[in-house]
Rosetta silent file (secondary structure, phi, psi, omega in degrees, C-alpha in Angstrom):
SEQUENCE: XXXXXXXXXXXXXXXXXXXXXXXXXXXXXXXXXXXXXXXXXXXXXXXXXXXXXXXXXXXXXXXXXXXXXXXXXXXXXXXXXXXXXXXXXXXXXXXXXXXXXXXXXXXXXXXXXX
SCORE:     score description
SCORE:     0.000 S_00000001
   1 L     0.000  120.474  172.743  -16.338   17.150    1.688 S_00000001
   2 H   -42.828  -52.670 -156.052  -12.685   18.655    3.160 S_00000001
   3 H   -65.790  -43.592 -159.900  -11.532   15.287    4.560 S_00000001
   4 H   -83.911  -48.598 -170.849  -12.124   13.915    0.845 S_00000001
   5 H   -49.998  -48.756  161.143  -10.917   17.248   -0.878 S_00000001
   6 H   -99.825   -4.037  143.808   -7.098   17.025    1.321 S_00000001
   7 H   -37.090  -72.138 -167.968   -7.169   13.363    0.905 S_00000001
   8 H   -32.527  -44.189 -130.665   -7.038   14.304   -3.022 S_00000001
   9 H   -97.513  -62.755 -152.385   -4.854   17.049   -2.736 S_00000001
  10 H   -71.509  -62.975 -174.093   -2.123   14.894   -0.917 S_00000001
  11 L   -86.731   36.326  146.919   -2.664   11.803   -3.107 S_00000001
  12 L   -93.056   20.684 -176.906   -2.044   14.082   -6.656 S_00000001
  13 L  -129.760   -9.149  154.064    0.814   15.464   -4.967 S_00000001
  14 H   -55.538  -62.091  168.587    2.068   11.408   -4.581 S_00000001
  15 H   -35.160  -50.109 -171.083    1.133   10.833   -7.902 S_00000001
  16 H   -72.304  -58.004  176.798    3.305   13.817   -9.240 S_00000001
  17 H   -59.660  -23.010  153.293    6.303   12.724   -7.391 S_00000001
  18 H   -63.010  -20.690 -154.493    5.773    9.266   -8.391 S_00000001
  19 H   -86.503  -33.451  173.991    5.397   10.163  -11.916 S_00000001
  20 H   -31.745  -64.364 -158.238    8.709   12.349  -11.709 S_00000001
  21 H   -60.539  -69.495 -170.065   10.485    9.125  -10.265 S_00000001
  22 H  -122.206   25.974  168.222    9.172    7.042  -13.134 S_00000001
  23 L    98.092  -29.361 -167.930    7.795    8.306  -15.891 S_00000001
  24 L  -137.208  151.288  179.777    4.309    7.067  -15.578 S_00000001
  25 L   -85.159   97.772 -152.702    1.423    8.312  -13.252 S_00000001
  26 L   -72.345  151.892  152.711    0.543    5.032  -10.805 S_00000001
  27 L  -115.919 -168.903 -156.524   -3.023    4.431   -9.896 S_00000001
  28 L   -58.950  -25.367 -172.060   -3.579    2.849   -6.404 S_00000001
  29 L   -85.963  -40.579 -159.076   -2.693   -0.836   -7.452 S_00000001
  30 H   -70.067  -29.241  175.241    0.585    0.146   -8.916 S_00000001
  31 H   -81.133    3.087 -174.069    1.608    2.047   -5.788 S_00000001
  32 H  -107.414  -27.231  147.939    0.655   -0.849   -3.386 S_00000001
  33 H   -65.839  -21.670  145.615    2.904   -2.818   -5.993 S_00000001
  34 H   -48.240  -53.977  169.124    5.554   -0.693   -5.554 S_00000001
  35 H   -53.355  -39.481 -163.118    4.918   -1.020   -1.722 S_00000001
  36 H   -74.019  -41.339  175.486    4.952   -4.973   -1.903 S_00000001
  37 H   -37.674  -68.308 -154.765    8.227   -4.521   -4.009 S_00000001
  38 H   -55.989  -69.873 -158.730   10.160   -2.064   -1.150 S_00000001
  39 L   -55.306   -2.988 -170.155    8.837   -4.368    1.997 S_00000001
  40 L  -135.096   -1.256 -155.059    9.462   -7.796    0.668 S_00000001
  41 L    -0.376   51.585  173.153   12.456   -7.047   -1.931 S_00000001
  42 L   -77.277  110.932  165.853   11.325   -9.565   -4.172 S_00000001
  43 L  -138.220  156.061 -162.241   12.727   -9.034   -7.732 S_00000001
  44 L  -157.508  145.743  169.780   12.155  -11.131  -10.394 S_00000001
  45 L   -72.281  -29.713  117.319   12.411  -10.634  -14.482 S_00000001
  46 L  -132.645  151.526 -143.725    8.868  -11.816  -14.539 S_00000001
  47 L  -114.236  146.496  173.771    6.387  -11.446  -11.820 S_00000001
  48 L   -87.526  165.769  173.725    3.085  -13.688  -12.171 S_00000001
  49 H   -50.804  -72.445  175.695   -0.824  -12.464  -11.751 S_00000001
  50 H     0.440  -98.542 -165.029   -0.021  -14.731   -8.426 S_00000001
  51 H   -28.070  -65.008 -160.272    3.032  -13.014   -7.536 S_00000001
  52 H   -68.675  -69.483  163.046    1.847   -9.396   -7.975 S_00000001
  53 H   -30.740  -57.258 -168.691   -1.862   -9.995   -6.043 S_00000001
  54 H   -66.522  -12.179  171.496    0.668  -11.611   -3.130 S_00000001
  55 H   -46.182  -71.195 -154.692    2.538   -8.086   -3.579 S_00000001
  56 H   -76.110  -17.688  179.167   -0.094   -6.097   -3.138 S_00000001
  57 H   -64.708   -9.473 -164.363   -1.743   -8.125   -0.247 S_00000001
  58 H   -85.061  -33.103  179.012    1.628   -7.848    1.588 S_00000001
  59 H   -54.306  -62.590  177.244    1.245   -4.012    0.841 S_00000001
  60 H   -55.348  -19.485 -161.263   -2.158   -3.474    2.077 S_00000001
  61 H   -78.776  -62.105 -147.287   -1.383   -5.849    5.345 S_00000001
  62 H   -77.242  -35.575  164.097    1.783   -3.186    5.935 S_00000001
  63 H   -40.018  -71.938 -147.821   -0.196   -0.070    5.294 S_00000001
  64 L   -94.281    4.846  170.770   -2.880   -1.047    7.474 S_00000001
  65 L  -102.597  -19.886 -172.086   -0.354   -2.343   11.116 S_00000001
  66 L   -62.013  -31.543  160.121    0.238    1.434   10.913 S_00000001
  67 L   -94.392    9.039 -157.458   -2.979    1.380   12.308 S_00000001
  68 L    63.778   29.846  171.948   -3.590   -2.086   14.188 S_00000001
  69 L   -75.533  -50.446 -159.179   -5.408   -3.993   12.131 S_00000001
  70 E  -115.569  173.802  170.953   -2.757   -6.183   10.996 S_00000001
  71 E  -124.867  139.809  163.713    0.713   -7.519   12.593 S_00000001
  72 E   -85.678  125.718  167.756    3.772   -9.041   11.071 S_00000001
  73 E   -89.082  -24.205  172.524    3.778  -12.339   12.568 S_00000001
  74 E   159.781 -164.890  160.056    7.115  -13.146   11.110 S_00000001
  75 E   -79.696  146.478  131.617    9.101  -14.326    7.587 S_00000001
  76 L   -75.293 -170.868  177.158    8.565  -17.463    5.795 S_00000001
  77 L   -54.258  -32.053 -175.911   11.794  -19.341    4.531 S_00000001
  78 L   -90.196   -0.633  147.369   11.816  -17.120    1.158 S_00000001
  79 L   110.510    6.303  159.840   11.612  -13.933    3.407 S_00000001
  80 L   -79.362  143.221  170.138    7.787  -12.761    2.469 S_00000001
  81 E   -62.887  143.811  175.813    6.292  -11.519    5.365 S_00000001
  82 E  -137.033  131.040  168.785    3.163  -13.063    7.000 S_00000001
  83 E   -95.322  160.863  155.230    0.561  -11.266    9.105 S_00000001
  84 E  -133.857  160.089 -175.737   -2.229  -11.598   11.295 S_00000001
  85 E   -80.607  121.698 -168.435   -5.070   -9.595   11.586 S_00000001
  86 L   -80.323  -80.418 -171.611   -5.515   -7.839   15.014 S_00000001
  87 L   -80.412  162.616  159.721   -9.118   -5.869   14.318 S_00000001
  88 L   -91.269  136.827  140.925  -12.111   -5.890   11.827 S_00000001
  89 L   -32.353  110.537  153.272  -11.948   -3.571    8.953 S_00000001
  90 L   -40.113  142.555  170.595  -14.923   -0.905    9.312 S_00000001
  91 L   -60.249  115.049 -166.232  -17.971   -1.547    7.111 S_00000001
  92 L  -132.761  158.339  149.203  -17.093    0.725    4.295 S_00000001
  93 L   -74.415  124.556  177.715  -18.526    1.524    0.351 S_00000001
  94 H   -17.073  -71.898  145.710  -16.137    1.283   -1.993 S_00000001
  95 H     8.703  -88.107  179.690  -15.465    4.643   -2.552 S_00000001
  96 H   -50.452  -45.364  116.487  -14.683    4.998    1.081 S_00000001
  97 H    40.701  -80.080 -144.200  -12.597    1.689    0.795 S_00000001
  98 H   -81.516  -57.178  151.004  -10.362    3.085   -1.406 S_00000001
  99 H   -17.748  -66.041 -175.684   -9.999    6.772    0.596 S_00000001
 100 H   -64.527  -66.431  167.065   -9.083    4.258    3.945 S_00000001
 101 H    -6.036  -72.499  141.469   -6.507    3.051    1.668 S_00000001
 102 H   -52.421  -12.378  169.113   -4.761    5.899    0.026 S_00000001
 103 H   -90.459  -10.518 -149.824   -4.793    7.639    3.633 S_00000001
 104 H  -110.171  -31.409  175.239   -3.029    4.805    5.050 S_00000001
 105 H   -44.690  -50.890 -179.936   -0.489    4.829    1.784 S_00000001
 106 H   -48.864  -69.003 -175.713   -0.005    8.346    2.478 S_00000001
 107 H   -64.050  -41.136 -179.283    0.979    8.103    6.093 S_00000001
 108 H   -73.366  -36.786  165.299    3.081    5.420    5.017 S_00000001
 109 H   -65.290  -36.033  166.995    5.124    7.314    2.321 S_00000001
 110 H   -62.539  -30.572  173.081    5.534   10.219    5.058 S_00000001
 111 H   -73.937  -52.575  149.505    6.817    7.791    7.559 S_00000001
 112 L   -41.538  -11.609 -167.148    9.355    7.019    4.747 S_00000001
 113 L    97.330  -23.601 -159.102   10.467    9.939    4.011 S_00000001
 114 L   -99.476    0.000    0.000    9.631   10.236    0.493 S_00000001
């Protein structure tokens, strides 16, 4: 399939630039930890299971307002972001899941800049 074939294409060419920046080649949860990092600038010396799931959920939430599913509704007092969901998520198979995902990561690292 094309659509899956320049999905790929773009996110190996993410990969490679991530791995430049740091050494190691991310799979999808490490870049939506990376995301949860930049958007919430939460640093810590160690990060809990906790901590790191609330990462990546902040990540997927921010990925995914690019399109209107979700909204930032605001800060709490320690400055993570809280959303609500505008839309339903299409009925998808994992596979495909993961695809809506990495396109919306994609679009978000281009909208950065990086």
């Amino acid at each position: 399939m094309f659509i899956t074939d320049d999905l790929m294409q773009r996110w190996w060419a993410l990969e490679a630039k991530l791995l430049e920046r740091f050494g190691k080649k991310p799979d999808l949860e490490a870049v939506l930890f990376l995301i949860g990092l930049q958007e919430t600038g939460f640093m810590a010396e160690k990060i809990s299971k906790e901590q790191k799931q609330d990462l990546m959920h902040v990540a997927v939430c921010t990925v995914l307002a690019q399109s209107g599913y979700y909204l930032v509704e605001g800060k709490d007092e320690e400055g993570w972001p809280h959303f609500a969901q505008l839309k339903q998520l299409p009925e998808m198979s994992l596979p495909e899941q993961e695809n809506f995902i990495k396109d919306h990561v994609l679009l978000y690292f281009e909208q950065s800049g990086f």
